[in-house]
C-alpha positions as a printed NumPy array, in Angstrom:
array([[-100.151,   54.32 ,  -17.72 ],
       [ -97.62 ,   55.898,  -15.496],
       [ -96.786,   59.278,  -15.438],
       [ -93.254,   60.366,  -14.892],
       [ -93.982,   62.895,  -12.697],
       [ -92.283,   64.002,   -9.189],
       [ -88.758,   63.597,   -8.065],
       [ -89.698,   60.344,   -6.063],
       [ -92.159,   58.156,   -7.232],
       [ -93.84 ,   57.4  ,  -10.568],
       [ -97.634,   58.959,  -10.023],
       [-100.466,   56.622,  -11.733],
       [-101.977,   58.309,  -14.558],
       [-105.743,   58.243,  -14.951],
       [-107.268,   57.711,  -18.119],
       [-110.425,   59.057,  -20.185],
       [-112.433,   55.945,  -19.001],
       [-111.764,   56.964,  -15.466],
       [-112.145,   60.545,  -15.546],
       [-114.514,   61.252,  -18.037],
       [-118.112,   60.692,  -18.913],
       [-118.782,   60.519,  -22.324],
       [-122.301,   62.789,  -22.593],
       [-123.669,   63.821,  -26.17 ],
       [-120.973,   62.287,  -27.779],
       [-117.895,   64.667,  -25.764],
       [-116.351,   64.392,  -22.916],
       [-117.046,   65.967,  -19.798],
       [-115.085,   65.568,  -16.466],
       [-117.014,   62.908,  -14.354],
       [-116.17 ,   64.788,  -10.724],
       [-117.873,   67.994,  -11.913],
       [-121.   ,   66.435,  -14.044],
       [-122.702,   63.597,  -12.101],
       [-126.125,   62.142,  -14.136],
       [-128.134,   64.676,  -12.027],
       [-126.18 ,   68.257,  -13.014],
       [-126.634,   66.94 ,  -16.597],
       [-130.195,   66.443,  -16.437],
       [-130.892,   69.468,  -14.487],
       [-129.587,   71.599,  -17.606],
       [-131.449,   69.14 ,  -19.435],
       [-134.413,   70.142,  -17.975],
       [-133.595,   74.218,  -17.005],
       [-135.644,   76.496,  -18.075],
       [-134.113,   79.506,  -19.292],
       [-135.93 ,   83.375,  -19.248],
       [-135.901,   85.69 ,  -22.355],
       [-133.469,   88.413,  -20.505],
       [-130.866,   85.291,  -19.436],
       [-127.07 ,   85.916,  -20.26 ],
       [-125.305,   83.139,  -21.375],
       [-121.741,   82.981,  -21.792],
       [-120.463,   80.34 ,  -23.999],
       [-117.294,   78.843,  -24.597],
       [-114.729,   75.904,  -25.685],
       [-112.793,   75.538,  -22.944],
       [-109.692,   78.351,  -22.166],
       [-111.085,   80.929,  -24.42 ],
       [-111.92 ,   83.498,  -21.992],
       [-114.779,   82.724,  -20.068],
       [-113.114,   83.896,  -16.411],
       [-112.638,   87.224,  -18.178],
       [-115.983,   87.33 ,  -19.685],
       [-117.034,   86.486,  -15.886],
       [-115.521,   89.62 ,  -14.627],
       [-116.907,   91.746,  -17.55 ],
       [-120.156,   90.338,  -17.689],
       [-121.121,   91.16 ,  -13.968],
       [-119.76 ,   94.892,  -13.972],
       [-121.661,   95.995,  -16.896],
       [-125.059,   94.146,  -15.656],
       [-123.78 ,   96.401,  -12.022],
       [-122.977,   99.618,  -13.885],
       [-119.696,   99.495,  -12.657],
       [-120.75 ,   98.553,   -8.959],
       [-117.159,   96.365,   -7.836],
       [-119.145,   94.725,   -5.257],
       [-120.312,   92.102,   -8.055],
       [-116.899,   90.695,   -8.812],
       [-115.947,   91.192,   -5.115],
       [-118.43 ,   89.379,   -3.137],
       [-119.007,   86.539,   -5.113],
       [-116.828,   83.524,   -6.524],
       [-116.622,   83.801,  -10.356],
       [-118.311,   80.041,  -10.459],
       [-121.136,   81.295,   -8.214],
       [-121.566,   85.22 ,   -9.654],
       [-121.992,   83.326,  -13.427],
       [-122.343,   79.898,  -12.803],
       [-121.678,   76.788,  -14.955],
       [-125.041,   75.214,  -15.711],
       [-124.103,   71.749,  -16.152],
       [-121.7  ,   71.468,  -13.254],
       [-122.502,   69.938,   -9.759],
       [-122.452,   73.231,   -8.441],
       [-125.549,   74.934,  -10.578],
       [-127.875,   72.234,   -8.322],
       [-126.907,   73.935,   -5.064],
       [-127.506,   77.305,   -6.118],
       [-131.281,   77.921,   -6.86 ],
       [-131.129,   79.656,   -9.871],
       [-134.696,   79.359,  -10.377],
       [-134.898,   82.559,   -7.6  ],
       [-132.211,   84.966,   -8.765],
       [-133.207,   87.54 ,   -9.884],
       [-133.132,   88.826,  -13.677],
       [-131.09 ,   89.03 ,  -15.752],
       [-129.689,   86.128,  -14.867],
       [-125.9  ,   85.402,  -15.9  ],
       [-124.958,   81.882,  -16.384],
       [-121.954,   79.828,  -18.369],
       [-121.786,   76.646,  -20.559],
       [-119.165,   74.574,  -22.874],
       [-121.789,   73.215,  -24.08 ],
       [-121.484,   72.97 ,  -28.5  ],
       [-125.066,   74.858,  -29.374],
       [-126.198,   70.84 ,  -30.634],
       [-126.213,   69.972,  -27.147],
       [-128.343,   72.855,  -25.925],
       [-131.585,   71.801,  -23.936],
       [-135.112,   72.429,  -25.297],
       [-135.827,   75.566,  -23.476],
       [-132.377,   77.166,  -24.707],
       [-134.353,   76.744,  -28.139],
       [-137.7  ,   77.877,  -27.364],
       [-136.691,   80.62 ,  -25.118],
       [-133.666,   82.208,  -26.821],
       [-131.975,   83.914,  -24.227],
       [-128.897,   85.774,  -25.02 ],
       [-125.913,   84.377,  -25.573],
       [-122.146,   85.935,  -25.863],
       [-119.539,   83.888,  -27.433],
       [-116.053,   83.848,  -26.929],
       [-113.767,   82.181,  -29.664],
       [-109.642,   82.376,  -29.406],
       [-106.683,   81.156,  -31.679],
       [-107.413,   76.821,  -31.142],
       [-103.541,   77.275,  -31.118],
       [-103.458,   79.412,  -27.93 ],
       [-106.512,   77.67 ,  -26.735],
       [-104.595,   74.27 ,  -26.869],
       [-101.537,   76.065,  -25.59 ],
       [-103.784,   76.946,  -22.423],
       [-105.341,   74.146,  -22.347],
       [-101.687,   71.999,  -22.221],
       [-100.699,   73.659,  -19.267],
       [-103.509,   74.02 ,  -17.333],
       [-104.734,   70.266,  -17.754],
       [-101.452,   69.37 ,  -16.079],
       [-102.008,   71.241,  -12.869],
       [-105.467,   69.106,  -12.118],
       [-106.453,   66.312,  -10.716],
       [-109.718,   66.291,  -12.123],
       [-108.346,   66.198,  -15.983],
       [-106.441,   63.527,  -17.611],
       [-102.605,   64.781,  -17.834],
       [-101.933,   66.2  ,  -21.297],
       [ -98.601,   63.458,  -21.504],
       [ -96.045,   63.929,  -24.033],
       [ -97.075,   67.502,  -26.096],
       [ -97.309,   65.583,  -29.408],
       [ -99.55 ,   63.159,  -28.364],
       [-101.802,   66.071,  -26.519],
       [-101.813,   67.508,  -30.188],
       [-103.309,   64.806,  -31.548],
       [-105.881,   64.417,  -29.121],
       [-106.846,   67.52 ,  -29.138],
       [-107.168,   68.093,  -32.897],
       [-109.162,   65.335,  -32.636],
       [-111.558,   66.129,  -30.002],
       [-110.474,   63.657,  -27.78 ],
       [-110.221,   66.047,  -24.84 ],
       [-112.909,   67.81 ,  -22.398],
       [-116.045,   69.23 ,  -24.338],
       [-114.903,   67.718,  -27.766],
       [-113.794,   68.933,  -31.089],
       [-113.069,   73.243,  -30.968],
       [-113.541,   73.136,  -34.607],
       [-116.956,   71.125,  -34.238],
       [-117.464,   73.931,  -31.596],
       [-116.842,   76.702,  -33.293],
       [-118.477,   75.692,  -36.375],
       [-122.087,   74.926,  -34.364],
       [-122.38 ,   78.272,  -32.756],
       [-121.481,   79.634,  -35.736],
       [-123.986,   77.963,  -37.568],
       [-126.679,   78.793,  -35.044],
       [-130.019,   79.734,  -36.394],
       [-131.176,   82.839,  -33.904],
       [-127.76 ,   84.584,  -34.281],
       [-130.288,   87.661,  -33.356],
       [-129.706,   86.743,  -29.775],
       [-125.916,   85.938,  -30.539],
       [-123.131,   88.302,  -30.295],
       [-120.219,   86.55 ,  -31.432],
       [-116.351,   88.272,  -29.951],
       [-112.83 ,   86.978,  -29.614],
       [-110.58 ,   86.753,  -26.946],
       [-108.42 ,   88.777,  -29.061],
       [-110.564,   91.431,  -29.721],
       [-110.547,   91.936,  -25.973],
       [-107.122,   92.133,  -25.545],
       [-106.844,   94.361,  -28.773],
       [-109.297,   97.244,  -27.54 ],
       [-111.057,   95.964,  -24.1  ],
       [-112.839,   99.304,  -23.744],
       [-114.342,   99.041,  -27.477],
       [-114.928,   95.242,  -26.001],
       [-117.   ,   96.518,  -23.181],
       [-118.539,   99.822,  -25.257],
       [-119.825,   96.487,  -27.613],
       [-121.16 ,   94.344,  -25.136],
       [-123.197,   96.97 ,  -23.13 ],
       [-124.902,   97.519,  -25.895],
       [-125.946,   94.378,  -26.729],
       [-127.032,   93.808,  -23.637],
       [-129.045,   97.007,  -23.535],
       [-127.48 ,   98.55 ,  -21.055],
       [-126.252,  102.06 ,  -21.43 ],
       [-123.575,  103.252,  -19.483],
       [-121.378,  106.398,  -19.784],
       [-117.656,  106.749,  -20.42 ],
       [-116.215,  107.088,  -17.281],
       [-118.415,  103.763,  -16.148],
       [-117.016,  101.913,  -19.168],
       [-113.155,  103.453,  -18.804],
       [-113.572,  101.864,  -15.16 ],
       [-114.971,   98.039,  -16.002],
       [-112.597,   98.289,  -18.491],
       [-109.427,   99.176,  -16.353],
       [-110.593,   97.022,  -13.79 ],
       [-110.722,   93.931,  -16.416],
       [-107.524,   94.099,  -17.356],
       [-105.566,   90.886,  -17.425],
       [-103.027,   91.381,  -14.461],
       [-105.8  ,   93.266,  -12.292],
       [-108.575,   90.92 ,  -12.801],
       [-105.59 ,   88.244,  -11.711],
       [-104.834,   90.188,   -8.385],
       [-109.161,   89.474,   -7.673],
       [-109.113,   86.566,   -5.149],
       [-112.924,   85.916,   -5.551],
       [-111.548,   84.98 ,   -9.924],
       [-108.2  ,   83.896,   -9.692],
       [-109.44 ,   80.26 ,   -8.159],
       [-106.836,   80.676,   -5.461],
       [-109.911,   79.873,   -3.47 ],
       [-109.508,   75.6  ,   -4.713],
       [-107.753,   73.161,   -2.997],
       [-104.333,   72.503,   -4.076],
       [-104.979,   69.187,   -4.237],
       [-107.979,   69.865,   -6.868],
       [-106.029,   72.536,   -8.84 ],
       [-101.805,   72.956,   -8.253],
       [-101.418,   76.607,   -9.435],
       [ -97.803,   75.623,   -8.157],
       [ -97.433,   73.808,  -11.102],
       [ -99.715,   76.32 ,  -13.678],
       [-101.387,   79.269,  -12.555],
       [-105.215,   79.343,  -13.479],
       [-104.793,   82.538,  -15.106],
       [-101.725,   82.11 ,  -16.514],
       [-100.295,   85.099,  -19.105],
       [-103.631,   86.333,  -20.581],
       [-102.153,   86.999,  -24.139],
       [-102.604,   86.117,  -27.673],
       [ -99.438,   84.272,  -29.689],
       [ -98.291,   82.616,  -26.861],
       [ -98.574,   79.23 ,  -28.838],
       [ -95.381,   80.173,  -30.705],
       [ -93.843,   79.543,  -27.395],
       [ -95.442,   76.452,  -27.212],
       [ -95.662,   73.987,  -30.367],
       [ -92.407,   73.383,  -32.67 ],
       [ -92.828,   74.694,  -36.279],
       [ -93.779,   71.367,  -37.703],
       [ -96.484,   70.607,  -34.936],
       [ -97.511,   74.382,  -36.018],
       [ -97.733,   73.705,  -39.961],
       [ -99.47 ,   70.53 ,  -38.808],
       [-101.957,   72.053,  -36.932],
       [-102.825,   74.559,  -39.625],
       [-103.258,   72.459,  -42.086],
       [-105.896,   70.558,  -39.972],
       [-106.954,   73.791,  -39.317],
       [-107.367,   74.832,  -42.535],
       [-109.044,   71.527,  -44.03 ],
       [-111.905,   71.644,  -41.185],
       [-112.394,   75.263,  -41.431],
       [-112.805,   75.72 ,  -44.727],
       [-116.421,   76.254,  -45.466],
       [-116.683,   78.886,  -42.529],
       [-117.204,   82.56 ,  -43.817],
       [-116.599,   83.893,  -40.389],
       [-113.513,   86.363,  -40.436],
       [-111.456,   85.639,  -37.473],
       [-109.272,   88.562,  -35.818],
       [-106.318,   85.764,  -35.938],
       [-106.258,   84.186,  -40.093]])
């Protein structure tokens, strides 16, 4: 299809089929998983004392990046500073992971996935590293999502906002179904290695956020340490950080021009967003697919 995009001319709109690979059953963006990053996570081998962050897309995994690597530190900025956000906690089944030889880092190793926990590779089961996940509002995570799939060229353009709706509620869009996310790690079995936090929760009380995620990852820090990670991960600071912001990718890859990667960094922003009938329609999706989950989310 064409997309009416530009002043000039029409620009030719790429579809699923030529963008995406369909792997496990969800789609995944062809450019960044070739066959061989997907069967190197296949086949990774994960230690005990790994960190994994995992998330549905635009739920707060560049912030968990920033966090993540200054607690692990103690507060040392040099880990957010010296490294790109996609190297410091990489994506495991991106192109990227094969370049990086995370077989020698040192522990504890931080990595990232969007992986849904059914698509997990055998050692992720027999190892049980530790795994923080991120949830956020699917109606700020589409919201996200609506914006920033229009500034790629790597993602099929979101179109007409209804239409994106639909395709989103029903998992036709990058890693799949959020409820069908949600609802797996939710459901996983060693939810002794899980700690399970929202991107609201951050935003709420990011030093609690911080206090809470030091400890489960065993690290003890004092106040001051945590006052300072926390300060330092605030929304518009963490934005001014050149190694997170991905001001570092090619326009032509990413147009912050048209959508900056890290946009607002708030929760609610979806009632700018969807029209009150697209809103009641999306919670009564909601509400049909979520209903057998006991889980009490910050936003219901």
């Amino acid at each position: 299809g064409v997309c009416g995009e530009g002043p000039h001319l029409p620009v030719t709109c790429m579809t699923e089929t030529e963008l995406y690979t369909l792997y496990k059953g969800v789609y995944v963006p062809s450019s960044l998983h070739p066959p061989e990053s997907l069967r190197y996570y296949e086949e990774f081998t994960f230690r005990p004392d790994d960190i994994l962050i995992v998330t549905y897309p635009k739920s707060g995994t560049t912030w968990m990046q920033e966090i993540l690597p200054l607690i692990i530190s103690g507060g040392d900025p040099a880990s957010v500073e010296t490294l790109h956000n996609w190297d410091r906690v990489p994506w495991l089944e991106e192109n990227r992971a094969l370049t990086l030889n995370l077989e020698k880092r040192p522990s504890p190793r931080m990595f990232t996935t969007h992986f849904h926990y059914s698509m997990m590779p055998p050692s992720f089961f027999e190892v049980k590293p530790k795994v923080i996940y991120i949830m956020r509002n699917p109606k700020d995570v589409f919201t996200s999502a609506f914006h920033y799939f229009g500034s790629t060229s790597f993602l099929v353009k979101p179109g007409p906002q209804s239409e994106f709706l639909q395709k989103f509620l029903d998992g036709e869009v990058i890693f799949g179904s959020w409820f069908d996310h949600v609802k797996g790690w939710l459901n996983a079995k060693d939810k002794g290695s899980i700690m399970y936090i929202s991107y609201e929760e951050l935003l709420k009380n990011l030093k609690d956020s911080v206090t809470r995620i030091a400890q489960f990852m065993e690290k003890s820090l004092d106040t001051e340490v945590i006052e300072k990670i926390a300060e330092r991960c605030l929304f518009k600071n963490m934005k001014k950080n050149s190694m997170s912001n991905y001001s570092a990718v090619p326009k032509e890859f990413m147009d912050q021009s048209k959508s900056e990667f890290l946009r607002k960094g708030i929760a609610g922003d979806w009632k700018n967003q969807l029209t009150e009938a697209e809103a009641e329609y999306f919670d009564a999706v909601y509400k049909d697919k979520m209903k057998d989950v006991k889980y009490k989310f910050v936003w219901d």
